[in-house]
Every structure is written in C-alpha cells, then in structure tokens.
mmCIF file as gemmi writes it, N, C-alpha and C atoms, coordinates in Angstrom:
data_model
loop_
_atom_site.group_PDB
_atom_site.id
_atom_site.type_symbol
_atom_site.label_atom_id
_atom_site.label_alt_id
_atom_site.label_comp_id
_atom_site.label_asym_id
_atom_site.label_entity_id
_atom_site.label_seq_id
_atom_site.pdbx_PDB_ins_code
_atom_site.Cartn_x
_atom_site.Cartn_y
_atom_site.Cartn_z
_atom_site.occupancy
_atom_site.B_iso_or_equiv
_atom_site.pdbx_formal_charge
_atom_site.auth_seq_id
_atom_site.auth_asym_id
_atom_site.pdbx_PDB_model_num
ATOM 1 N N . UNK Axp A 1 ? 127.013 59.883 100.697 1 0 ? 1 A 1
ATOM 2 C CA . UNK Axp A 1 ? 127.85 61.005 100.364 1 0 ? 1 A 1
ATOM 3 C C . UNK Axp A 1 ? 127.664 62.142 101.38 1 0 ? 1 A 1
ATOM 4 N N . UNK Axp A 2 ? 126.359 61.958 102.058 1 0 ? 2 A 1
ATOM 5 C CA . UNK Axp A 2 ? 126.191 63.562 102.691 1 0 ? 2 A 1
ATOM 6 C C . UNK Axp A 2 ? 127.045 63.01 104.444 1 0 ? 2 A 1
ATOM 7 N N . UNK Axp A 3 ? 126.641 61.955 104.189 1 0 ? 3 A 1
ATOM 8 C CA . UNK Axp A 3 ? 127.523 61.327 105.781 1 0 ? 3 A 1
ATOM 9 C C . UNK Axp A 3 ? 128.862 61.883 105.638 1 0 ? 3 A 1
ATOM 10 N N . UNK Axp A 4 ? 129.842 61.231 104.587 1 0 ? 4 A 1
ATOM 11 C CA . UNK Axp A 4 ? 130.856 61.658 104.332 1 0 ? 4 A 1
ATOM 12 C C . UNK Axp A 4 ? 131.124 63.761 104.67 1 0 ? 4 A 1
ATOM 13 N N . UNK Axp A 5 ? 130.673 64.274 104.12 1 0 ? 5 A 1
ATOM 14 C CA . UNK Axp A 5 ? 130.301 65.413 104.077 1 0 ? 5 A 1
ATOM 15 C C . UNK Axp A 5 ? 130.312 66.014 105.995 1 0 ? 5 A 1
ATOM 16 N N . UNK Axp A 6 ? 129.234 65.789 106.303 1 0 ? 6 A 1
ATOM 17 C CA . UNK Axp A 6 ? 129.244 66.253 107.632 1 0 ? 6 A 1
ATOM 18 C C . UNK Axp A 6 ? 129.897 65.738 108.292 1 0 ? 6 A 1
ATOM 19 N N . UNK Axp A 7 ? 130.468 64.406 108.185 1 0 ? 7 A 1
ATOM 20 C CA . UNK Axp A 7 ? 132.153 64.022 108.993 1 0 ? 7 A 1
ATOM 21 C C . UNK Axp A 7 ? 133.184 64.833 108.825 1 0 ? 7 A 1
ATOM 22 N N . UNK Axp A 8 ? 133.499 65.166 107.509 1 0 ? 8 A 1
ATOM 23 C CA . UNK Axp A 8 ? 134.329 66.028 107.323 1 0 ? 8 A 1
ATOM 24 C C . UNK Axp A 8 ? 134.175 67.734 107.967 1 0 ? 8 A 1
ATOM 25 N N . UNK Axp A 9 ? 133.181 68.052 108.461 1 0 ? 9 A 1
ATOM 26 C CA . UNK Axp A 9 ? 132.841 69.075 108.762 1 0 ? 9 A 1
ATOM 27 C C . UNK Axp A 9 ? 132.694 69.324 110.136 1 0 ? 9 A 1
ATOM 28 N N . UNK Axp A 10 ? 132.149 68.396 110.858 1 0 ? 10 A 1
ATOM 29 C CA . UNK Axp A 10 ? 132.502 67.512 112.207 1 0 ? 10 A 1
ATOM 30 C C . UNK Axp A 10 ? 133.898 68.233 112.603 1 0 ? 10 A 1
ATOM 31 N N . UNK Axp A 11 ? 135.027 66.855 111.808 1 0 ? 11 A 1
ATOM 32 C CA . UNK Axp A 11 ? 136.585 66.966 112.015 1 0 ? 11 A 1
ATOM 33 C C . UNK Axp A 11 ? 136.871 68.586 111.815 1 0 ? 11 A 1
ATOM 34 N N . UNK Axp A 12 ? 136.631 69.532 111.188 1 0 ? 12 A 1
ATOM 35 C CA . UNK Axp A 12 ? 136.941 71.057 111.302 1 0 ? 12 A 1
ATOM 36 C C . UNK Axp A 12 ? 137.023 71.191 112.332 1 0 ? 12 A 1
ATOM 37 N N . UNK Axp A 13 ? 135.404 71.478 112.883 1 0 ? 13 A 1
ATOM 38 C CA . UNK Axp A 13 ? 135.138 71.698 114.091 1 0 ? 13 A 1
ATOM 39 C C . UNK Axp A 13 ? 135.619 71.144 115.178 1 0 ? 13 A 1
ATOM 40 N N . UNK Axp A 14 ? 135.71 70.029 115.424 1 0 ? 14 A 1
ATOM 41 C CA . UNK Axp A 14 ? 136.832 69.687 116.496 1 0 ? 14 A 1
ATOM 42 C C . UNK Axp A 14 ? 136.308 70.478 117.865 1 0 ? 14 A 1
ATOM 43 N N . UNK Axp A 15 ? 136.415 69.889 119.099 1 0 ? 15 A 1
ATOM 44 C CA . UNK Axp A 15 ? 136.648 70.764 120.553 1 0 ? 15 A 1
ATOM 45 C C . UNK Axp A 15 ? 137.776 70.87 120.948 1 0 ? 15 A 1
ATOM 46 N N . UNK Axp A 16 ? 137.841 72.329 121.618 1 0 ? 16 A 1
ATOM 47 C CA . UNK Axp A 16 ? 139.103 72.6 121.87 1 0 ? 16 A 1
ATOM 48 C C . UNK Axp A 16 ? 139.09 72.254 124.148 1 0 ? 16 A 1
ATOM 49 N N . UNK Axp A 17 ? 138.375 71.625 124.434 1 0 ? 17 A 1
ATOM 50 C CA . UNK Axp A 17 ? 137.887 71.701 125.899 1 0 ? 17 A 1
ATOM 51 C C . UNK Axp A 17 ? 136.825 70.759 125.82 1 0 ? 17 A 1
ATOM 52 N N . UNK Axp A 18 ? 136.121 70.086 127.083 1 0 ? 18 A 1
ATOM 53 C CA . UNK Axp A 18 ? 135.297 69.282 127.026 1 0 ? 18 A 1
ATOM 54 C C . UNK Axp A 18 ? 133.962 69.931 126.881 1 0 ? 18 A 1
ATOM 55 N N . UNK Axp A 19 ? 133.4 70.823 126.71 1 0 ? 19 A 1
ATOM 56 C CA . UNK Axp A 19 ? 132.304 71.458 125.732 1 0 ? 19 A 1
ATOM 57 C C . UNK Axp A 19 ? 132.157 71.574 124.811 1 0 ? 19 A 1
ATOM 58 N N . UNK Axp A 20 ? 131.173 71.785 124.382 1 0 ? 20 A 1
ATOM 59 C CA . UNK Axp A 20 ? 130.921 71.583 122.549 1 0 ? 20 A 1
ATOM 60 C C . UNK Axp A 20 ? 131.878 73.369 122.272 1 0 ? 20 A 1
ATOM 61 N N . UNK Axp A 21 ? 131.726 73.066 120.648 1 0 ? 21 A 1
ATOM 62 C CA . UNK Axp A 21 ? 132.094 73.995 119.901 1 0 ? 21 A 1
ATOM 63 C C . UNK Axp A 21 ? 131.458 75.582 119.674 1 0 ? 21 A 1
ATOM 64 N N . UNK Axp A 22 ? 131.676 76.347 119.604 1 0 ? 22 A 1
ATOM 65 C CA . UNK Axp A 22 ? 131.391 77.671 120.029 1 0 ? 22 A 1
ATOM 66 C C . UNK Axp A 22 ? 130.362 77.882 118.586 1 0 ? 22 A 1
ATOM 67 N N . UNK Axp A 23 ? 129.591 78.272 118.942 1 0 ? 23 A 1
ATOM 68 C CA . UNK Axp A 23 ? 127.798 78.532 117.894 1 0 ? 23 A 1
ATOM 69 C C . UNK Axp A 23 ? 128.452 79.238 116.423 1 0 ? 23 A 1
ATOM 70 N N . UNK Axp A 24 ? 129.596 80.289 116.627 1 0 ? 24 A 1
ATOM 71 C CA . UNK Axp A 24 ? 130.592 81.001 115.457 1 0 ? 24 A 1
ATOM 72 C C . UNK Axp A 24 ? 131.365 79.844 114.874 1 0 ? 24 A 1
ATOM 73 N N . UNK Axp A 25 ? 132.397 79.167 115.294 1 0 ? 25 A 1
ATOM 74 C CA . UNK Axp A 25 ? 132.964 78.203 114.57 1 0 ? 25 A 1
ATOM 75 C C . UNK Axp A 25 ? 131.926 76.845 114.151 1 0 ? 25 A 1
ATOM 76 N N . UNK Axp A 26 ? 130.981 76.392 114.538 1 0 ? 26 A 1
ATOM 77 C CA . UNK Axp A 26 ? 130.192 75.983 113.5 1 0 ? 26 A 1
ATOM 78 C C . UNK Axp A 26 ? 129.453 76.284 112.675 1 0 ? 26 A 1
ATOM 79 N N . UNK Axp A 27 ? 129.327 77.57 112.951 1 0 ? 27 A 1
ATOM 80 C CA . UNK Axp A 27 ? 128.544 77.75 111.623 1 0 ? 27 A 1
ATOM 81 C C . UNK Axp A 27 ? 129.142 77.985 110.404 1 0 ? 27 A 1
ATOM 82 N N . UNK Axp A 28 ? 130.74 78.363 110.938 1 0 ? 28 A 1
ATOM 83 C CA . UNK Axp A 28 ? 132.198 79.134 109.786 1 0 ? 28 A 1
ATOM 84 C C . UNK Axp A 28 ? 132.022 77.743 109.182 1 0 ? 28 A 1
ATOM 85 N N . UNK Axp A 29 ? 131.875 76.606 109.998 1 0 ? 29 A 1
ATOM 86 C CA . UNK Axp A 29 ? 131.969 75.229 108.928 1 0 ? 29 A 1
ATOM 87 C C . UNK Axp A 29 ? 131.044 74.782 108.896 1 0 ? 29 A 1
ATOM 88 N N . UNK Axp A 30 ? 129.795 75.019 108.661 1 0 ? 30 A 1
ATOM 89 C CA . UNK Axp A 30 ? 128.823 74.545 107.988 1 0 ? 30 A 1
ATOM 90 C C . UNK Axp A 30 ? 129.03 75.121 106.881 1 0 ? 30 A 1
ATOM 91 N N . UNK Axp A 31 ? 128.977 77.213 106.539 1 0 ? 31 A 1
ATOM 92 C CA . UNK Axp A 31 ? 128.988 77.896 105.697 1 0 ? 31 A 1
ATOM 93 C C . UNK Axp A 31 ? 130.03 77.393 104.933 1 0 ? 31 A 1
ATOM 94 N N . UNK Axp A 32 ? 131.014 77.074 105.248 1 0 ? 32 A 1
ATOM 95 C CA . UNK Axp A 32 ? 132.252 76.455 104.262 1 0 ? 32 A 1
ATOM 96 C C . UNK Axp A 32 ? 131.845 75.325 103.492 1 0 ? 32 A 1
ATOM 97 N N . UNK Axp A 33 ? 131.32 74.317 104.701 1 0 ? 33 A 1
ATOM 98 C CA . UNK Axp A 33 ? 131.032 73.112 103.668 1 0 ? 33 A 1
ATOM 99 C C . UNK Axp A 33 ? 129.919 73.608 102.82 1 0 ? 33 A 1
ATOM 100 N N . UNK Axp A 34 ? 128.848 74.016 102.865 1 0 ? 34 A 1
ATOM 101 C CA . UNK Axp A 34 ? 127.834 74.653 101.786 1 0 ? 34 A 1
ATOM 102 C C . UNK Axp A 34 ? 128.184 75.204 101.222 1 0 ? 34 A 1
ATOM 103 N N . UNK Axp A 35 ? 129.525 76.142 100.741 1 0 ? 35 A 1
ATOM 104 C CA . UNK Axp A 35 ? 129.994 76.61 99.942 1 0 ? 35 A 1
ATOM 105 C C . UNK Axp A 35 ? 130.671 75.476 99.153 1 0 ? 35 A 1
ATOM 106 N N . UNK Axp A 36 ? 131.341 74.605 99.595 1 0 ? 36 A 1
ATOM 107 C CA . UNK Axp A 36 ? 132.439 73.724 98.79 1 0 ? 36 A 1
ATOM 108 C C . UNK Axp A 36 ? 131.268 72.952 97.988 1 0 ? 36 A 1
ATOM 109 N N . UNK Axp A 37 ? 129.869 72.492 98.717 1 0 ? 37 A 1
ATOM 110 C CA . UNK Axp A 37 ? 129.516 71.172 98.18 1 0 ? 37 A 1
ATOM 111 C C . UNK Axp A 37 ? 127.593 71.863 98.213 1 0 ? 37 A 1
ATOM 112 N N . UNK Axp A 38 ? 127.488 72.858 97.258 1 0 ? 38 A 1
ATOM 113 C CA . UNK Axp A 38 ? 126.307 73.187 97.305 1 0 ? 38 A 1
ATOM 114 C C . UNK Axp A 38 ? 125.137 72.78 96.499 1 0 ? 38 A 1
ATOM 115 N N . UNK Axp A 39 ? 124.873 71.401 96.634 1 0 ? 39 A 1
ATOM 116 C CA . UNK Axp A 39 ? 124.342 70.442 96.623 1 0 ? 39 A 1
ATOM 117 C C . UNK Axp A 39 ? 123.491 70.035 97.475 1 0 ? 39 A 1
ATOM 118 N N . UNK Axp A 40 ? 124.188 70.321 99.233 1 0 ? 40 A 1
ATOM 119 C CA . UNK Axp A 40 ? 123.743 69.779 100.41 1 0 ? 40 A 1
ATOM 120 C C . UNK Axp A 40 ? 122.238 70.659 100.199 1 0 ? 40 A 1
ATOM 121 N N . UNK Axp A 41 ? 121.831 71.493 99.688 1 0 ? 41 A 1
ATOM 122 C CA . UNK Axp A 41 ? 120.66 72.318 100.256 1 0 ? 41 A 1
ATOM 123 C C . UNK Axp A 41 ? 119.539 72.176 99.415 1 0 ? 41 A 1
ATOM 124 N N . UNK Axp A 42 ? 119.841 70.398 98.53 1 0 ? 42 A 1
ATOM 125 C CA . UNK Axp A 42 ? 118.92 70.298 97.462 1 0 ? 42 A 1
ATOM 126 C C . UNK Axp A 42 ? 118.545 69.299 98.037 1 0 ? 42 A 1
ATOM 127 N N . UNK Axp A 43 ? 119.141 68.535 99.226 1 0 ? 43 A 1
ATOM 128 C CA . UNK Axp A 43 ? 118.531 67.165 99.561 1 0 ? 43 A 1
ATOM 129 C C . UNK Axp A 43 ? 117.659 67.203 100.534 1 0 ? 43 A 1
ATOM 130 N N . UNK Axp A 44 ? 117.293 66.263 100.766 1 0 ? 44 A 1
ATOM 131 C CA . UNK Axp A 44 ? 116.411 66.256 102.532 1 0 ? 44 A 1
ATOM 132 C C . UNK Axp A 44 ? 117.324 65.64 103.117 1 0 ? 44 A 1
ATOM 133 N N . UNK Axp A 45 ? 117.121 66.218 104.574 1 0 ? 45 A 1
ATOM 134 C CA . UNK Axp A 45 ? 118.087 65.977 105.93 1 0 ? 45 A 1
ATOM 135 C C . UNK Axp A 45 ? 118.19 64.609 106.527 1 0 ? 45 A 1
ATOM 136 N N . UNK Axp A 46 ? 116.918 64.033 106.271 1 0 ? 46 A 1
ATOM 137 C CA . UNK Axp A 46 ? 116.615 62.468 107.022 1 0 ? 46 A 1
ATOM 138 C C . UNK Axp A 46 ? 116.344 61.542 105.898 1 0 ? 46 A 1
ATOM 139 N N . UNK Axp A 47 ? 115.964 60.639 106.617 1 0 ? 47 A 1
ATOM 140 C CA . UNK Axp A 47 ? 116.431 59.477 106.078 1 0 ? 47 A 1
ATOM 141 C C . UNK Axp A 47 ? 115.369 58.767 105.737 1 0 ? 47 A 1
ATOM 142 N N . UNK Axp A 48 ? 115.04 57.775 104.67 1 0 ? 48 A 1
ATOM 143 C CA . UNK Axp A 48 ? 113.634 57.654 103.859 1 0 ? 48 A 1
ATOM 144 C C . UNK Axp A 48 ? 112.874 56.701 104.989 1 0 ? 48 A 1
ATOM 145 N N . UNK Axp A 49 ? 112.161 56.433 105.645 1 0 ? 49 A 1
ATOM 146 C CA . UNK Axp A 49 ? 111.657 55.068 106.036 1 0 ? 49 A 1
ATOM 147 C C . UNK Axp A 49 ? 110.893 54.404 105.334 1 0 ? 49 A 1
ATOM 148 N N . UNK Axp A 50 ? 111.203 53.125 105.776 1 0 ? 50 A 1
ATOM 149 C CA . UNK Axp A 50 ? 110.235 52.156 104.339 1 0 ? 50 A 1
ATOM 150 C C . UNK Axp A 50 ? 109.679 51.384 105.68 1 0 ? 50 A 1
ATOM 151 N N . UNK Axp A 51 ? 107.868 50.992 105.08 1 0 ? 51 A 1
ATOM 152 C CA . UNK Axp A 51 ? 107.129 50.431 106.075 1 0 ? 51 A 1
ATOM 153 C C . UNK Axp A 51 ? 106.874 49.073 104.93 1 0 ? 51 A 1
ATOM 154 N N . UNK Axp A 52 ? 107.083 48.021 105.442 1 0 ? 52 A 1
ATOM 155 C CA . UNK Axp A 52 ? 106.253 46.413 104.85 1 0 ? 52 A 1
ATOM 156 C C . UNK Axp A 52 ? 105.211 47.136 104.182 1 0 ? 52 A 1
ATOM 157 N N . UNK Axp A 53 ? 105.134 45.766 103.057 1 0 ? 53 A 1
ATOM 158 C CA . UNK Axp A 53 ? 103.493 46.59 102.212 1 0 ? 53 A 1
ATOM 159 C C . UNK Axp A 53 ? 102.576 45.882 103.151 1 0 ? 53 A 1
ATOM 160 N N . UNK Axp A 54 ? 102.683 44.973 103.899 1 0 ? 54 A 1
ATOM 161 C CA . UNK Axp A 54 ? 101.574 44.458 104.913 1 0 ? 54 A 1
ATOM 162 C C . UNK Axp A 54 ? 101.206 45.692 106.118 1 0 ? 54 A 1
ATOM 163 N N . UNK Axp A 55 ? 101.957 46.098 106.705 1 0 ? 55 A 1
ATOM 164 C CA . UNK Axp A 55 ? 102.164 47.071 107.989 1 0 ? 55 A 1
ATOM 165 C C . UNK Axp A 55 ? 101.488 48.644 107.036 1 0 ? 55 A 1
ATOM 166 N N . UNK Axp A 56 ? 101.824 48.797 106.268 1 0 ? 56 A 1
ATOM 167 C CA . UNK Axp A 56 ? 101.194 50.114 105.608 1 0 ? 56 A 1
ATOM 168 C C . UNK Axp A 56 ? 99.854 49.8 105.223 1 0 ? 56 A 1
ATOM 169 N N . UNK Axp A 57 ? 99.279 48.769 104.585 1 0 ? 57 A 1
ATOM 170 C CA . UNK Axp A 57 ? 97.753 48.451 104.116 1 0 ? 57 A 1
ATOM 171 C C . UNK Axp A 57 ? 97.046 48.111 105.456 1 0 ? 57 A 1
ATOM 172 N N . UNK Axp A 58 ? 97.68 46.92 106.236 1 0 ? 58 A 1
ATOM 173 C CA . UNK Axp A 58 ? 96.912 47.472 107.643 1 0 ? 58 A 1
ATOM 174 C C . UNK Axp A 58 ? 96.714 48.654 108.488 1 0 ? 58 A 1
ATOM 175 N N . UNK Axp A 59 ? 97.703 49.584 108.581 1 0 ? 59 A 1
ATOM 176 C CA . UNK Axp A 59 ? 97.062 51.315 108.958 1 0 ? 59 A 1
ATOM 177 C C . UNK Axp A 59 ? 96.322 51.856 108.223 1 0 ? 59 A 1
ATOM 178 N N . UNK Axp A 60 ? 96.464 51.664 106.669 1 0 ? 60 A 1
ATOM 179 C CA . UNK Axp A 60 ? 95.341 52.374 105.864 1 0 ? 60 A 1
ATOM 180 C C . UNK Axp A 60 ? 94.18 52.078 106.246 1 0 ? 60 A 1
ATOM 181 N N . UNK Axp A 61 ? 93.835 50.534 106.6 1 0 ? 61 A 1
ATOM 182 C CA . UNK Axp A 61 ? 92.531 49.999 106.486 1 0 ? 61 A 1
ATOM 183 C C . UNK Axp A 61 ? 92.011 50.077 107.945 1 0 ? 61 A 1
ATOM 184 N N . UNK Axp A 62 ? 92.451 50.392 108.606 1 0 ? 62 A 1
ATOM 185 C CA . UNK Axp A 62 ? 91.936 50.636 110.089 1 0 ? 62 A 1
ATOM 186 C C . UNK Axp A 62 ? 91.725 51.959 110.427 1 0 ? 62 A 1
C-alpha cells in the first residue's frame, strides 16, 4: 500500500526538464500525500529482512 502511495506522489511531482524536481514542489507533495493518507507516519520506511534460522543461530554463536 505505501508503494502504491509514493508512486502516486512520484507521478505529482513529475520533471519538468532533465533535472530532478525543485526541493518546494516535493515537499508540496509529500505534505499533500501525508495529509490525504496520514497513516504513512505510523509505519517504518524499510523493509523487514528475514535471515534463515540457520544463518541467524550461526552469528549468534560465533
């Protein structure tokens, strides 16, 4: 859902020239999307990693 989310927020922003987007118009759409969907500021940003239960008990034990 949050993918969805920052795609859509992405597409706002848009470039108008082959440089990125000006530091003011992303933030107008970040602040927008955090307004529409203020939710985003309850999650964490990344993404879970999962380690084998073999690969995690061998770092513990070493």
């Amino acid at each position: 859902m949050l993918d969805q989310v920052v795609a859509a927020t992405h597409e706002k922003i848009g470039t108008r020239r082959q440089g990125s987007a000006s530091p003011n118009l992303i933030a107008d759409a970040n602040w927008a999307s955090c307004q529409k969907h203020p939710w985003i500021g309850d999650i964490a940003p990344g993404r879970p990693v999962h380690a084998a239960r073999d690969d995690l008990a061998g770092s513990l034990l070493s």
